[in-house]
C-alpha positions as YAML, in Angstrom:
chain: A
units: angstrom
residues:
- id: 1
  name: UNK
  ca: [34.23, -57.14, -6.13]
- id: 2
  name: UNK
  ca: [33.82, -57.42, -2.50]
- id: 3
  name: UNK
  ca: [35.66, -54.15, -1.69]
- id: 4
  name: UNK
  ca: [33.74, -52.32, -4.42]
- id: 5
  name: UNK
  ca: [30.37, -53.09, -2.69]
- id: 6
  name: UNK
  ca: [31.21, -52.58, 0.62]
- id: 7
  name: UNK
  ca: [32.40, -49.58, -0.64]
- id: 8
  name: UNK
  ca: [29.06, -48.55, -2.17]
- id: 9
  name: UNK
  ca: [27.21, -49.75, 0.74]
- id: 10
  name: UNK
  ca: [29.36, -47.02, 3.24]
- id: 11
  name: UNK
  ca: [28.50, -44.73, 0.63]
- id: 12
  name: UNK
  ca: [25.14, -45.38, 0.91]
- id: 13
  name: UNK
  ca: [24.97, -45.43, 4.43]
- id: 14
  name: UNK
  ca: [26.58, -42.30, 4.34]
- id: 15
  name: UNK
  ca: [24.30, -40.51, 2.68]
- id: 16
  name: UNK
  ca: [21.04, -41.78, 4.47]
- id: 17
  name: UNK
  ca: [22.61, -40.82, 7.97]
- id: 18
  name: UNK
  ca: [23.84, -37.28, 6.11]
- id: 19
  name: UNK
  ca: [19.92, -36.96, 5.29]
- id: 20
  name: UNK
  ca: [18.81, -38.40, 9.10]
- id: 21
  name: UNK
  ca: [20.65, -35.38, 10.34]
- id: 22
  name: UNK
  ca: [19.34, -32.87, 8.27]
- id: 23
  name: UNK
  ca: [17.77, -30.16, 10.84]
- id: 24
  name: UNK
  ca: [15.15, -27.18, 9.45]
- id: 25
  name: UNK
  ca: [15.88, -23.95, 11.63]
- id: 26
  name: UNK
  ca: [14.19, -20.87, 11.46]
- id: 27
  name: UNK
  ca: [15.71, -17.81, 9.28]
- id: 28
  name: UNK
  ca: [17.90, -15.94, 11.31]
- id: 29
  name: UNK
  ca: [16.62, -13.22, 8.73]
- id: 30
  name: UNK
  ca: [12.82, -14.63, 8.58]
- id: 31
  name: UNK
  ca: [11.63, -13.55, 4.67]
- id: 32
  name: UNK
  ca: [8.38, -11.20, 4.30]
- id: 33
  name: UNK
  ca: [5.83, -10.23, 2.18]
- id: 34
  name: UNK
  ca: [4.16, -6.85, 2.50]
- id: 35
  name: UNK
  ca: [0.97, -5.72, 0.11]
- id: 36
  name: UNK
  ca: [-0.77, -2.92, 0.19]
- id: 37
  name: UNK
  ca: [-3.93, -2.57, -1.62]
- id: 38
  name: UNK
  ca: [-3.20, 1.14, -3.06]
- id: 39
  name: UNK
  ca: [-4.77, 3.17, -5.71]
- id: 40
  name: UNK
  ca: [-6.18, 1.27, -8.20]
- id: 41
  name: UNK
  ca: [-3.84, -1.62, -7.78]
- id: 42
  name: UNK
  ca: [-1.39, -2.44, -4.98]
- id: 43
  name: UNK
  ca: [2.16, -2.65, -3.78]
- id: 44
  name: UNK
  ca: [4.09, -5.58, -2.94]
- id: 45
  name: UNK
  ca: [7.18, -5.46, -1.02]
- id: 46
  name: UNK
  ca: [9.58, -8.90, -0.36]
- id: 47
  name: UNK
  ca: [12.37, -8.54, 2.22]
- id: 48
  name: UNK
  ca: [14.26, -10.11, 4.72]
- id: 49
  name: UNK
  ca: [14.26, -9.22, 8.48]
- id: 50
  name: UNK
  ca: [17.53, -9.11, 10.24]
- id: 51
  name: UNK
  ca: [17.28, -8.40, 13.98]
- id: 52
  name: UNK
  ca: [19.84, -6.01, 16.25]
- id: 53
  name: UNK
  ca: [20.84, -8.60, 18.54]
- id: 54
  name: UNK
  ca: [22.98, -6.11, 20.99]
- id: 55
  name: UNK
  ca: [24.79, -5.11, 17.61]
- id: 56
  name: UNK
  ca: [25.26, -1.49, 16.78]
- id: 57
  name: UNK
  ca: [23.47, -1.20, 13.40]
- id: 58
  name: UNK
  ca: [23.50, 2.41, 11.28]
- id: 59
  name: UNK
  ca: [27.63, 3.56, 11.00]
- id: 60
  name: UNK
  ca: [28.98, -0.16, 11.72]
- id: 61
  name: UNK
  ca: [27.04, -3.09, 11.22]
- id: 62
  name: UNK
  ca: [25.64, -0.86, 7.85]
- id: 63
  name: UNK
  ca: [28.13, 1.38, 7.06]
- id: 64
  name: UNK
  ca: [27.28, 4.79, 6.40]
- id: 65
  name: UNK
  ca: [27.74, 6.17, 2.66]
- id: 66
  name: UNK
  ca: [27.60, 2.60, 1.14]
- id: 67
  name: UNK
  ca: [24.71, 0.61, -0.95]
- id: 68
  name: UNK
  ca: [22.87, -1.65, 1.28]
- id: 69
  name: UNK
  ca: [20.57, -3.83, -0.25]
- id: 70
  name: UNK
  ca: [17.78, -2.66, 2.62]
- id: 71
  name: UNK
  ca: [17.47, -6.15, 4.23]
- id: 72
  name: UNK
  ca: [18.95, -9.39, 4.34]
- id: 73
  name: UNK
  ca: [19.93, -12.25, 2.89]
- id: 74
  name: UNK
  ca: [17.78, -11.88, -0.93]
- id: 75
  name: UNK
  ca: [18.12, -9.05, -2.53]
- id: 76
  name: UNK
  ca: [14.90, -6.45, -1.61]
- id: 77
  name: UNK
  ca: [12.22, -6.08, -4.79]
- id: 78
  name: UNK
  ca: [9.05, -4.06, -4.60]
- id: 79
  name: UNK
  ca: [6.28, -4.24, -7.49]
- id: 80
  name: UNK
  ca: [3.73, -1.58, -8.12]
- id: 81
  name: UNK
  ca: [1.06, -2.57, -10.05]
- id: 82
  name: UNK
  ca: [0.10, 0.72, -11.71]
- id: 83
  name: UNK
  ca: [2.33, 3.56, -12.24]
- id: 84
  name: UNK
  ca: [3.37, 5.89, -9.04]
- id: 85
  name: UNK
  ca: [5.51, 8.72, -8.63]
- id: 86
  name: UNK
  ca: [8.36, 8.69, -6.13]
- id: 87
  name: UNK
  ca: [10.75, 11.63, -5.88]
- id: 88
  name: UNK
  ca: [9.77, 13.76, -8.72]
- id: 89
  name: UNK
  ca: [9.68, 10.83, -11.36]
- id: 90
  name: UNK
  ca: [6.91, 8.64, -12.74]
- id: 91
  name: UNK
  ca: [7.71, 4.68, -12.57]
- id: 92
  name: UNK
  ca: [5.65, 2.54, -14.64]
- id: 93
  name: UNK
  ca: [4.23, -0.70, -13.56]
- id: 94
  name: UNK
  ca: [6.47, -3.57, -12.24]
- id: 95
  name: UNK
  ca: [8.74, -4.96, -10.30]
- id: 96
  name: UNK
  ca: [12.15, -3.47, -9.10]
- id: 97
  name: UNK
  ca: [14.69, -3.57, -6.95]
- id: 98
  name: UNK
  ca: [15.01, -1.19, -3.97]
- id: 99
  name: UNK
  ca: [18.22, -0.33, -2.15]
- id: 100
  name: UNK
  ca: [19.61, 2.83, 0.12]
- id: 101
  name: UNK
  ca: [22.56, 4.27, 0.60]
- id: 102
  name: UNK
  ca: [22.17, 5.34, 4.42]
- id: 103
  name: UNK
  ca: [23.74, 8.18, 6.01]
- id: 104
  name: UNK
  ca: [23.85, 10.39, 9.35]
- id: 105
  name: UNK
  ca: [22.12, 13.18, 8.10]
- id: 106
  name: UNK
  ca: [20.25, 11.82, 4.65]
- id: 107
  name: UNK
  ca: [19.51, 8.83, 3.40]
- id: 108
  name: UNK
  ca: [19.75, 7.84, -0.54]
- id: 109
  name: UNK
  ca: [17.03, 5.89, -1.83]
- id: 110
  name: UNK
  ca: [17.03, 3.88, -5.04]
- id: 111
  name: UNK
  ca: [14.67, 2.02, -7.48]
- id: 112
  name: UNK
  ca: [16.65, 0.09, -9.54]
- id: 113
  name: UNK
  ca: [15.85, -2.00, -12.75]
- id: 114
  name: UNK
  ca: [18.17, -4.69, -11.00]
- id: 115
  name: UNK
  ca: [16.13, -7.45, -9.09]
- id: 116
  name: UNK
  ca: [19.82, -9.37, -7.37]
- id: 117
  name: UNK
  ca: [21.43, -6.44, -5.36]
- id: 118
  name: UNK
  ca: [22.47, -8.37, -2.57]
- id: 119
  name: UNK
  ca: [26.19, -6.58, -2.20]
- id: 120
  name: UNK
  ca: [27.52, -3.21, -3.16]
- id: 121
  name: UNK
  ca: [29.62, -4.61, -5.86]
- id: 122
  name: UNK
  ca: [26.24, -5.60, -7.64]
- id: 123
  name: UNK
  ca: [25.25, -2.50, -7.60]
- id: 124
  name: UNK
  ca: [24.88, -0.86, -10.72]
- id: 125
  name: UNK
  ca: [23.89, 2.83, -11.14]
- id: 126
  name: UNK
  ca: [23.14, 2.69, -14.82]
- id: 127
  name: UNK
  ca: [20.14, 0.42, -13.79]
- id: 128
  name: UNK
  ca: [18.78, 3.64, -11.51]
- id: 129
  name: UNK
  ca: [15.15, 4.02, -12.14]
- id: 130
  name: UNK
  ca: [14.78, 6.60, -9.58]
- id: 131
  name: UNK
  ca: [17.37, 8.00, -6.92]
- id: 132
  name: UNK
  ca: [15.86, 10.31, -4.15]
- id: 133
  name: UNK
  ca: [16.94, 11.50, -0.89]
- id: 134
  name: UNK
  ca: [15.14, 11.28, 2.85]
- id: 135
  name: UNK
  ca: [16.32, 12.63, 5.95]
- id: 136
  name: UNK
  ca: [16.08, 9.97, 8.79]
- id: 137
  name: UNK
  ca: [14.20, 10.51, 11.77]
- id: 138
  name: UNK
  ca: [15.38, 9.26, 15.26]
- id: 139
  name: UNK
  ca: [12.86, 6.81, 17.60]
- id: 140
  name: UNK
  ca: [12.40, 7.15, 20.99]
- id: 141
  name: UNK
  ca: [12.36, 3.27, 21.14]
- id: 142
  name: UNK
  ca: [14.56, 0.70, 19.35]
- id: 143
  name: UNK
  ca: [13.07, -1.26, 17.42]
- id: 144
  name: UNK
  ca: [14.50, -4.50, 16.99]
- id: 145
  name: UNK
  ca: [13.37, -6.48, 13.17]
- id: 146
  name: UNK
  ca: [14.56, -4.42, 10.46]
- id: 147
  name: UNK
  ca: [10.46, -3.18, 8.94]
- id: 148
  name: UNK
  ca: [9.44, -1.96, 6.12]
- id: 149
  name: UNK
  ca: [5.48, -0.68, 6.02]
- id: 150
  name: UNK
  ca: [3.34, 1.66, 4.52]
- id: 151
  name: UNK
  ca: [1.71, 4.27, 6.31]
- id: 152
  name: UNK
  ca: [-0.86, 7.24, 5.72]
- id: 153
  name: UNK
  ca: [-2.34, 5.17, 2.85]
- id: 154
  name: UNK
  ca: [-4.73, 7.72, 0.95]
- id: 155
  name: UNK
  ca: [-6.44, 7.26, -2.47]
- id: 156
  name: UNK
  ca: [-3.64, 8.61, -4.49]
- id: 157
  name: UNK
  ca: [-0.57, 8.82, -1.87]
- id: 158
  name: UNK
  ca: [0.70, 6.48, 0.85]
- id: 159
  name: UNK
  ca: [3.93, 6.42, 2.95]
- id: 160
  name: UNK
  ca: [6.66, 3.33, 2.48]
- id: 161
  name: UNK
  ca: [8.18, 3.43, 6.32]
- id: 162
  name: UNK
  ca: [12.15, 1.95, 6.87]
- id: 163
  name: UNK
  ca: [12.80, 1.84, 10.55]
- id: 164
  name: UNK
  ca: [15.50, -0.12, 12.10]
- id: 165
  name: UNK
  ca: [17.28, 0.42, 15.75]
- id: 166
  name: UNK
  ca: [16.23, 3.61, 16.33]
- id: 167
  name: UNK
  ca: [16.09, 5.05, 12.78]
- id: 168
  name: UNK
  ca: [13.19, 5.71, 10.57]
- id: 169
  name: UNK
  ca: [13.08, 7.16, 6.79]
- id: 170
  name: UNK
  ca: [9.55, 7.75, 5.12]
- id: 171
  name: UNK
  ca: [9.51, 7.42, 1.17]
- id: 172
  name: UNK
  ca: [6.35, 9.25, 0.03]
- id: 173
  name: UNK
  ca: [4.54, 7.70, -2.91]
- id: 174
  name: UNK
  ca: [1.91, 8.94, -5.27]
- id: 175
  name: UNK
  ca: [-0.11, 7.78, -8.28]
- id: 176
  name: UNK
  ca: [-2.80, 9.43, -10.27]
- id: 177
  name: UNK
  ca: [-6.42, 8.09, -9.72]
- id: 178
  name: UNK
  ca: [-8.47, 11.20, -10.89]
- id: 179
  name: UNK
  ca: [-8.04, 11.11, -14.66]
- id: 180
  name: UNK
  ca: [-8.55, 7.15, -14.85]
- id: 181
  name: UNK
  ca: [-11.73, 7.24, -12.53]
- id: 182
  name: UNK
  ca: [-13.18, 10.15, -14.75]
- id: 183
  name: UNK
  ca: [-12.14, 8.56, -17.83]
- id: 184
  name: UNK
  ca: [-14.15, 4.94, -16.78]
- id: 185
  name: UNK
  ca: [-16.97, 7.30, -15.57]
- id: 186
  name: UNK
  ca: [-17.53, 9.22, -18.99]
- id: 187
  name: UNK
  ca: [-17.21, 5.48, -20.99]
- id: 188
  name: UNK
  ca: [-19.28, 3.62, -18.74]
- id: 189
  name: UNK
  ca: [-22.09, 6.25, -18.35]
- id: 190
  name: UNK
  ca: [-22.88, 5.50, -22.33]
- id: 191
  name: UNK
  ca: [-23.48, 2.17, -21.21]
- id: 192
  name: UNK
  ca: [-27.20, 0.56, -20.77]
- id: 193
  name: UNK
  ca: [-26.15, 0.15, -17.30]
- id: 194
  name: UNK
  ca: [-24.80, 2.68, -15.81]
- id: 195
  name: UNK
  ca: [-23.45, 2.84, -12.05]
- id: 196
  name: UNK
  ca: [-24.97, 5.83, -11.55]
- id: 197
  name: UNK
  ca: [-24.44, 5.87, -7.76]
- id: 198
  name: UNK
  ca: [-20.64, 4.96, -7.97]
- id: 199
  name: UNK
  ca: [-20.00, 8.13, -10.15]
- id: 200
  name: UNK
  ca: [-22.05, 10.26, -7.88]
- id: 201
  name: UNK
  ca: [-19.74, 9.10, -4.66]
- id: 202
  name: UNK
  ca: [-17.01, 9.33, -6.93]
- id: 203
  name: UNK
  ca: [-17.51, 13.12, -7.88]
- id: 204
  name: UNK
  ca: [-18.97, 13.95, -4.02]
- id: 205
  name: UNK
  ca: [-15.49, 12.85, -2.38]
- id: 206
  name: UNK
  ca: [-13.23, 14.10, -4.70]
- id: 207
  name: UNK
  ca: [-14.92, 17.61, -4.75]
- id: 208
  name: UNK
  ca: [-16.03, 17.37, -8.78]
- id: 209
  name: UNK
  ca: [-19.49, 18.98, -10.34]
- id: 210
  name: UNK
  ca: [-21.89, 18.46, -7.15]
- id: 211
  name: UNK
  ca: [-24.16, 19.70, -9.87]
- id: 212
  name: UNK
  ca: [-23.48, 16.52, -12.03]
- id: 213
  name: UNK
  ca: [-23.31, 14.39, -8.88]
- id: 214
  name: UNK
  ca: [-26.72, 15.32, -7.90]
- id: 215
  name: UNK
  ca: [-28.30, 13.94, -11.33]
- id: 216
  name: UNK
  ca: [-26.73, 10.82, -10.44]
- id: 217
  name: UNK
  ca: [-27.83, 10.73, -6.81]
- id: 218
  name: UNK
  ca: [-31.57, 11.43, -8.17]
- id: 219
  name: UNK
  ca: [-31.32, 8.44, -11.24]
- id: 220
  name: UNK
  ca: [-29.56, 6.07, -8.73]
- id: 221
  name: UNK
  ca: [-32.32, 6.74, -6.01]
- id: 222
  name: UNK
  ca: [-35.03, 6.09, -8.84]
- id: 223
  name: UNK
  ca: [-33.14, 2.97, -9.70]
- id: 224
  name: UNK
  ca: [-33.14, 1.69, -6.29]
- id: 225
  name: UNK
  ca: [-36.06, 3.63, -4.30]
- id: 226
  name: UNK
  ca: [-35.68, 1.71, -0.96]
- id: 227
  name: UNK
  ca: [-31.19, 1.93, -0.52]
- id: 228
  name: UNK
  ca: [-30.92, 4.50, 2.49]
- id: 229
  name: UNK
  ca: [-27.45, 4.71, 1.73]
- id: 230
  name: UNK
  ca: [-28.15, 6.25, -2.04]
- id: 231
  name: UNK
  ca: [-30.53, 8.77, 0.24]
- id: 232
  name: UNK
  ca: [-28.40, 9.63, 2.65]
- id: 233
  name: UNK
  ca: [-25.33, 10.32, 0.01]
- id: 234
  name: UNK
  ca: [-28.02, 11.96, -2.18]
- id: 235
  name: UNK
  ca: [-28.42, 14.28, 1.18]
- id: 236
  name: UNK
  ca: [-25.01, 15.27, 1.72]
- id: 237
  name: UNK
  ca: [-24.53, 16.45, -1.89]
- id: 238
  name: UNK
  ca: [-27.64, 18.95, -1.26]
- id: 239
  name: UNK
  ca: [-26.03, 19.84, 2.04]
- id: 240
  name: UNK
  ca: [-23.01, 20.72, 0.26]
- id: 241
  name: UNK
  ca: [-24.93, 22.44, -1.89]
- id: 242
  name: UNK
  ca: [-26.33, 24.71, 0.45]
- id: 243
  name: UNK
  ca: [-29.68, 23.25, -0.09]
- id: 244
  name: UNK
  ca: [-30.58, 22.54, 3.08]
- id: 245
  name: UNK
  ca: [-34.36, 21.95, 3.35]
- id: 246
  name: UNK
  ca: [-33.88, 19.27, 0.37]
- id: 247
  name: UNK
  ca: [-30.85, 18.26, 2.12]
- id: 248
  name: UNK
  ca: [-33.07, 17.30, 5.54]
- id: 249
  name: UNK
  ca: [-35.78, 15.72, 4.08]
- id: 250
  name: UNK
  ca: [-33.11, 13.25, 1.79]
- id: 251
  name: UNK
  ca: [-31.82, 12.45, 5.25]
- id: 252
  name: UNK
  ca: [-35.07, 12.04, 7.01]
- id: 253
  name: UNK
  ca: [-36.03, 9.32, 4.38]
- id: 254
  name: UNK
  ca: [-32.60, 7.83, 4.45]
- id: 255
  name: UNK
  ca: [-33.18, 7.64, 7.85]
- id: 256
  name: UNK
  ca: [-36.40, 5.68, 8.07]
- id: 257
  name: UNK
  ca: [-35.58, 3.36, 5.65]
- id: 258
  name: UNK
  ca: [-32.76, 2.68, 7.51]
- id: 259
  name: UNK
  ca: [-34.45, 2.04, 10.53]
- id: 260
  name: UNK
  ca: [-37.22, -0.41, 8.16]
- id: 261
  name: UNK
  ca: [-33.94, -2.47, 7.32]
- id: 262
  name: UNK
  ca: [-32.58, -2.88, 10.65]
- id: 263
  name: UNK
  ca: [-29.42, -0.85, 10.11]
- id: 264
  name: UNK
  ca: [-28.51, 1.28, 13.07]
- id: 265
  name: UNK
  ca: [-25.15, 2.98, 11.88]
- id: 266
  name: UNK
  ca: [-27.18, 4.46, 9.17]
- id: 267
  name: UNK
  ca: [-29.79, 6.08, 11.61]
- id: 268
  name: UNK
  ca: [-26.47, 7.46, 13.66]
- id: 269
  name: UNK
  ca: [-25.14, 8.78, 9.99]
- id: 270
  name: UNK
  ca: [-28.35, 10.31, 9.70]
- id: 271
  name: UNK
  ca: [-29.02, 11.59, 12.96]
- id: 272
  name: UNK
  ca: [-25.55, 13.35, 12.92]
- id: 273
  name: UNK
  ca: [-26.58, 14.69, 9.44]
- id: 274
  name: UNK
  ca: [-29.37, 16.11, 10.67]
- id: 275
  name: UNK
  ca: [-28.07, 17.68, 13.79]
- id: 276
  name: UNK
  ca: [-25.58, 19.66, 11.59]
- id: 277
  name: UNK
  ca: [-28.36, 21.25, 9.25]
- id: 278
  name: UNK
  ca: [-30.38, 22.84, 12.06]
...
């Protein structure tokens, strides 16, 4: 009886110093999460970030021609929350995984159903969602943590960025915005309350019916007689309509009720208006 509890006792005791020792490091691949407000949603990216550390990297340390699972450690997922269009073909909403096959010359990029590709051998290519190819461009400077960002974000394309030593390979996104805005527009604007002002902007930026955009400049500035920014917008859609003398005096009242409110960027806006009707 004796021996069995010293036994459990050094068993215990064991265990308590094994937990006394316990030591949190940092990753030596530190884990990231990378969203990018996009479209009419966003894009998430999760990956790990392994650093040279005097290693060769591209052709040795990730061998050319095989699947690397475009990180470290976890396997690398990205989730789109509307549908985009990478490579030619249209992926619908969710989250997949993303892995390259990198090479000297080109680089083979992958979205994959599969969300655990953390080694070639569980790769499978049945689960390809999409499988495009990017040449690689060379840095002048190294950089050290594998990154993944997005770059040249624009309303309906952006830019996903891999660069790593001194490699770089750009994956070019793209998602349709136009027929979803226009859609909301013609529902909403048989509403009681209708955003008259958004749907102007909306049809101004994207180059739509200035015509139509004009009606809604004029009901928006009746709505709200005294917002300088309706006026000024209001002005630049009868500049663009080469009505110019309408155009100036939209601005000039823009620009005094700006300058009532306080707000000095909208006198500037103004003044620069102005300056390019004369």
């Amino acid at each position: 009886m004796l021996k069995k509890t010293l036994f459990v006792a050094l068993a215990v005791c064991s265990m308590l110093a094994a937990v006394a020792q316990s030591i949190e490091t940092p990753q030596p691949s530190p884990t990231q999460t990378v969203k990018q407000n996009f479209g009419l949603s966003s894009i998430t990216l999760v990956y790990s970030r392994p650093g040279i550390k005097g290693r060769k990297i591209f052709g040795d340390l990730v061998p050319f021609g095989k699947v690397w699972r475009t990180g470290a450690n976890s396997a690398t997922t990205i989730e789109f929350g509307d549908d985009v269009t990478i490579g030619g073909t249209k992926i619908p909403k969710g989250e997949y995984g993303l892995i390259t096959i990198p090479d000297k010359d080109v680089w083979t990029v992958i979205i994959s159903k599969q969300l655990d590709i953390t080694s070639p051998a569980a790769y499978k290519p049945e689960n390809d969602l999409v499988r495009t190819t990017v040449k690689p461009v060379a840095l002048k400077d190294a950089v050290e943590s594998f990154t993944i960002q997005f770059a040249n974000v624009k309303p309906t394309s952006c830019d996903i960025q891999l660069m790593w030593e001194n490699t770089m390979v750009t994956v070019p996104v793209t998602t349709d915005v136009d027929s979803k805005v226009t859609a909301r527009i013609k529902e909403v604007m048989n509403s009681d309350n209708r955003p008259y002002f958004q749907a102007a902007l909306y049809y101004l930026e994207n180059g739509k019916d200035l015509n139509q955009a004009l009606v809604w400049f004029d009901k928006a500035a009746e709505q709200q007689p005294d917002a300088y920014w309706v006026h000024l917008q209001r002005a630049n859609c009868l500049a663009k309509l080469g009505k110019k003398e309408e155009a100036k005096a939209a601005s000039q009242k823009s620009r005094e009720l700006a300058m009532k409110a306080g707000n000095e960027d909208y006198v500037r806006l103004n003044d620069k208006l102005m300056a390019q009707l004369k």
